[in-house]
N, C-alpha and C positions, 0 to 999 in steps of 0.2 A: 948325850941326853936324847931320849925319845920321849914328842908326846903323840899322843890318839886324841883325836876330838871324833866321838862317835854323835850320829844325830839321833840312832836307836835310842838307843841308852842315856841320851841327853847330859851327857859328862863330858871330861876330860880325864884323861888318866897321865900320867907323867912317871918312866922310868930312868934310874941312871944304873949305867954297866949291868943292865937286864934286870934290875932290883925296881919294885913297887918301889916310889915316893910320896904320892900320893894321887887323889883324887877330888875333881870339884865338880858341880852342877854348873853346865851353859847354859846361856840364852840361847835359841838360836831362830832369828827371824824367819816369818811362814815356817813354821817345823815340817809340815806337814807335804812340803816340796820338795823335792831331791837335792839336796848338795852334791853328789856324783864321790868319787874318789881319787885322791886328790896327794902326792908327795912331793913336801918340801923340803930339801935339803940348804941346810947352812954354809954356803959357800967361803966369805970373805968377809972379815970383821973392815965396817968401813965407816969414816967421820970418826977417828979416834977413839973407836969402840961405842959410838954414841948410835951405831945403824948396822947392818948385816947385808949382805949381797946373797938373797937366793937362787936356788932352781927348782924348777916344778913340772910334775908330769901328773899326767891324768892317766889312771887308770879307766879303760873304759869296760863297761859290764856286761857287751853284748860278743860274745867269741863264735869264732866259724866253728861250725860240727864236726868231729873226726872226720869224719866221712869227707868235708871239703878241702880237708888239709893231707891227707894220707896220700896225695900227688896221682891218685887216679885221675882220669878223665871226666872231667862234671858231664851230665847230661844237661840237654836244654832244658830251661827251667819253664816250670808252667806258669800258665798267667798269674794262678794264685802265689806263686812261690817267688816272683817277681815283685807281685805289690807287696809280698812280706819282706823281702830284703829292701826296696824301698822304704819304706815305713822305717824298720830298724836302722836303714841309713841316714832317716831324718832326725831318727831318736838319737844317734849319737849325732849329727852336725849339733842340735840342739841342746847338749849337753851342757851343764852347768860347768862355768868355766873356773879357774883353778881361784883368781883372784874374785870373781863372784860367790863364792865360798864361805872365801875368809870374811869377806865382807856382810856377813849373813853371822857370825859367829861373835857372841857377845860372853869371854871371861870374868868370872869375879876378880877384882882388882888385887886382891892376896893371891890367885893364882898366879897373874900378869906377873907380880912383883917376885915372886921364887923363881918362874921358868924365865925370865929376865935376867937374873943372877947365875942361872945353870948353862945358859947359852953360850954356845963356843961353836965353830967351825967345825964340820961334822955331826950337829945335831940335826931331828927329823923331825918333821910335822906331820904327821898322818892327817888326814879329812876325811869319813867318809859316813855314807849312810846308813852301812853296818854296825853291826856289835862286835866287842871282839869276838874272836872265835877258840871256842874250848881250846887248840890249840896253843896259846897264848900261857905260859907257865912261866916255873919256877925258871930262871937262867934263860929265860927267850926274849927276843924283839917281840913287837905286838904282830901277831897274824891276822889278816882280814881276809876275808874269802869272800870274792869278788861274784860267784857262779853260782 
């Protein structure tokens, strides 16, 4: 089971083996602040199926230019290009954290109660501030594009 909780789009969306199941309207506290992007996977069913063990990683939204990755030589950077990669180095320390997220994210309780039911080890959680992305179809996992 995969779900998406987009903060765009202000829903949740919930597939199983790449099939629509459905979809609901969130809450999501300050809407209007970054949640970040955010995957959780279902690790280990634990307390006798009564709890779940995840793992989570952050996508972050700010990527080096070709140009910094293409294993050339950088040149020295200028003072303005300096206080830019500062800045964007403070924009990601400052990034919304994976469990500051969730906790910002408020389900209708008939949602709660179906994706509670479809939960099994190897399911996903998406997070993020995107929408899906037209990619996102018939027989696919959810796409988000990050850039």
């Amino acid at each position: 089971m995969q779900v998406f909780v987009s903060r765009k789009q202000g829903k949740v969306f919930v597939r199983q083996g790449f099939e629509p199941l459905f979809e609901a309207p969130v809450t999501i506290t300050e809407p209007d602040r970054p949640l970040g992007t955010h995957v959780f996977t279902a690790m280990q069913i634990q307390e006798d199926g009564a709890a779940m063990r995840w793992t989570a990683v952050t996508i972050p939204s700010g990527y080096a230019r070709k140009s910094d990755r293409d294993g050339k030589r950088r040149r020295k950077l200028s003072r303005a290009e300096q206080e830019k990669v500062a800045k964007l180095a403070g924009e990601l320390a400052a990034a919304p954290t994976a469990a500051a997220a969730l906790g910002r994210i408020e389900l209708p309780q008939a949602a709660v109660d179906r994706i509670s039911e479809l939960l099994a080890v190897g399911s996903a959680l998406i997070v993020s501030d995107n929408p899906l992305s037209d990619e996102t179809g018939i027989e696919t996992g959810f796409v988000v594009l990050t850039h």
